[in-house]
C-alpha positions in Angstrom: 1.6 23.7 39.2 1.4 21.4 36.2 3.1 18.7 35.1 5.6 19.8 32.0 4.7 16.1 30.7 1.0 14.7 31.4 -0.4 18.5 31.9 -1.8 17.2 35.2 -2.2 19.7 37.8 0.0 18.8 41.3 0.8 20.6 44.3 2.7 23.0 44.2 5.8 21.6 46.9 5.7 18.2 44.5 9.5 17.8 43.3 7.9 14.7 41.0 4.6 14.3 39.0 2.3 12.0 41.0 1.3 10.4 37.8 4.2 10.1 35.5 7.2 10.7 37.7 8.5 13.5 35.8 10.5 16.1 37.8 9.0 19.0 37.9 10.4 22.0 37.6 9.2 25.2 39.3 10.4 27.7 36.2 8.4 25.8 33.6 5.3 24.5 35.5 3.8 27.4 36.5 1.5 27.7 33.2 -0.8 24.9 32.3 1.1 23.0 29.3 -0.9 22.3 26.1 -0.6 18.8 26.2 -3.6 17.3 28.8 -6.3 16.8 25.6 -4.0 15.2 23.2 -3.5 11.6 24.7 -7.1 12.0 25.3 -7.8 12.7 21.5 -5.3 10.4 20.4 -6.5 7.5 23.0 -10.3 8.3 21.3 -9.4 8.4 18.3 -7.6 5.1 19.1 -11.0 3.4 20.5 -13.2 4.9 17.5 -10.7 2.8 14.9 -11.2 -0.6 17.0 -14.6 0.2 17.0 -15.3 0.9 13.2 -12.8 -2.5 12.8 -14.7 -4.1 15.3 -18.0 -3.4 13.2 -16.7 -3.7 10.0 -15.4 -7.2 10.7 -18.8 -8.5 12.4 -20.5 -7.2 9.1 -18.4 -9.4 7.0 -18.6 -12.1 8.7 -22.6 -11.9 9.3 -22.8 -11.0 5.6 -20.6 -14.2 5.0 -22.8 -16.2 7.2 -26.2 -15.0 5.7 -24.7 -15.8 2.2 -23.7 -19.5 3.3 -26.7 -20.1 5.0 -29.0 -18.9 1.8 -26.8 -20.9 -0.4 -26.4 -23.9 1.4 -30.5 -24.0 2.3 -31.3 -22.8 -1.4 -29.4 -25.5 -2.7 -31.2 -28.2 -0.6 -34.5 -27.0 -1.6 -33.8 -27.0 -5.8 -31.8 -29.7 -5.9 -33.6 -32.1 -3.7 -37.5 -31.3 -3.9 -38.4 -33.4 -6.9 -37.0 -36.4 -5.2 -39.4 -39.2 -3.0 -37.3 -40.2 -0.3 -38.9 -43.2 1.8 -40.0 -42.6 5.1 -38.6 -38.7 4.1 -41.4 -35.8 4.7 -42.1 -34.7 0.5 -42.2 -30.9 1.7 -39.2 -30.4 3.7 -36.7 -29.5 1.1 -39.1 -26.7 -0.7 -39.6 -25.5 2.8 -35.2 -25.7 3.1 -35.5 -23.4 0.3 -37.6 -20.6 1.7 -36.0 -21.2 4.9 -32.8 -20.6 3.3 -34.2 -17.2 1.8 -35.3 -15.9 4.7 -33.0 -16.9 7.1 -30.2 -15.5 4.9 -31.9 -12.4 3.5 -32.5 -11.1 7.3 -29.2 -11.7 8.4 -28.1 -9.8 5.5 -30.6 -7.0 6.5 -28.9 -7.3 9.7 -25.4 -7.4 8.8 -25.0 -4.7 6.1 -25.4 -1.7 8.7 -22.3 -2.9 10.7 -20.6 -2.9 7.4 -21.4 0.9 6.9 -21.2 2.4 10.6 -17.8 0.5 10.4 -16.6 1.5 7.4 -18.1 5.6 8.8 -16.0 5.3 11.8 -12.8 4.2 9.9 -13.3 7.3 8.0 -14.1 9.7 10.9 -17.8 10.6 9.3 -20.2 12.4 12.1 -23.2 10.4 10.8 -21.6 6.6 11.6 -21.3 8.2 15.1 -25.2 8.0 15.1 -25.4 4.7 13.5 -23.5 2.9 15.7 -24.6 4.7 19.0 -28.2 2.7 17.6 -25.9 -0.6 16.4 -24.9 -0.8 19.8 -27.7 -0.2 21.7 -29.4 -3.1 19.6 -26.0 -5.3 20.3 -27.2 -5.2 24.3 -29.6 -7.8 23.4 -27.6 -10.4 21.9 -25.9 -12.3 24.4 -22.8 -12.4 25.3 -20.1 -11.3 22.7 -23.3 -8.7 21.3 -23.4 -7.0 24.7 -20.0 -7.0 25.2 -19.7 -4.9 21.5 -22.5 -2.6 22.6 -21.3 -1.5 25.6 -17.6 -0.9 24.5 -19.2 0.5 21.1 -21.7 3.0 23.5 -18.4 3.6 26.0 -16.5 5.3 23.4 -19.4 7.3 21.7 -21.0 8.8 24.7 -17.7 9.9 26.0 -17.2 14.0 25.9 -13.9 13.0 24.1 -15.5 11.5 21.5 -17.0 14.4 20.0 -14.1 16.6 19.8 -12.0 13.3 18.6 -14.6 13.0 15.4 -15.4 16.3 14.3 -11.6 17.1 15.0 -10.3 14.5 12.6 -13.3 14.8 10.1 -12.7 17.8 9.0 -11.0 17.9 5.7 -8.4 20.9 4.4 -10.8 22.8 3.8 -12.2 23.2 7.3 -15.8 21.6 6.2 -17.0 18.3 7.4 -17.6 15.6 5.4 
């Protein structure tokens, strides 16, 4: 028998779903109900929007941070290297100023794919699926809030719902995917 709520299968002298708590009854639980995969697609679906948030929001703010830290370094190094400060190293500020550039350009680099595979998985696009399976797998490495993104972000991707959840919902009227 299964349950005319949840779908899930119980025994067949069950007066209640083991599960929900549902009553069963015998006339209308003798076919499997339709119902089992959608909470799972829903609930995936669910997880793949915190995810492309979760991504989208850790772009920003790493683009914000490479942007401050470029400016803020960049700023040091024109506005301060043609100035003799006693007892001051003469080189440090020119150095502040390619510091600044590199430092800020790389977390940039690093940033601007979390905006995209964020702003994929918002939009149910088969191709940010791939992106952030690779996002995540490189988010292992950085310690601790990193690892803890990675292994949600590779949780939900690698999950047989996951599949069905994406190219279900990014299909557009049509029937092609985007």
């Amino acid at each position: 028998m299964y349950c005319p709520h949840c779908g899930r299968t119980i025994p067949e002298v069950s007066k209640f779903c083991s599960t929900c708590g549902t009553r069963v009854n015998e006339v209308d639980s003798t076919t499997p109900p339709h119902i089992e995969a959608v909470p799972r697609v829903d609930r995936m679906a669910t997880h793949i929007r915190i995810l492309g948030w979760v991504y989208l929001i850790l772009g920003i703010l790493g683009t914000l941070a490479g942007l401050v830290v470029f400016s803020v370094l960049s700023f040091l190094g024109i506005n301060f290297s043609h100035m003799e400060i006693r007892d001051f190293p003469s080189g440090l500020f020119p150095l502040a100023s390619s510091l600044g550039t590199l430092i800020g350009g790389l977390v940039l680099l690093l940033s601007i794919p979390g905006i995209i595979a964020g702003y994929g998985l918002l939009n149910y696009r088969n191709w940010a699926r791939t992106l952030t399976i690779v996002l995540s797998i490189l988010n292992l490495f950085h310690i601790p809030f990193g690892t803890i993104v990675g292994i949600y972000g590779l949780w939900v991707l690698l999950s047989s719902e996951d599949a069905v959840s994406m190219s279900a919902r990014g299909r557009n009227r049509t029937g092609t995917v985007r």
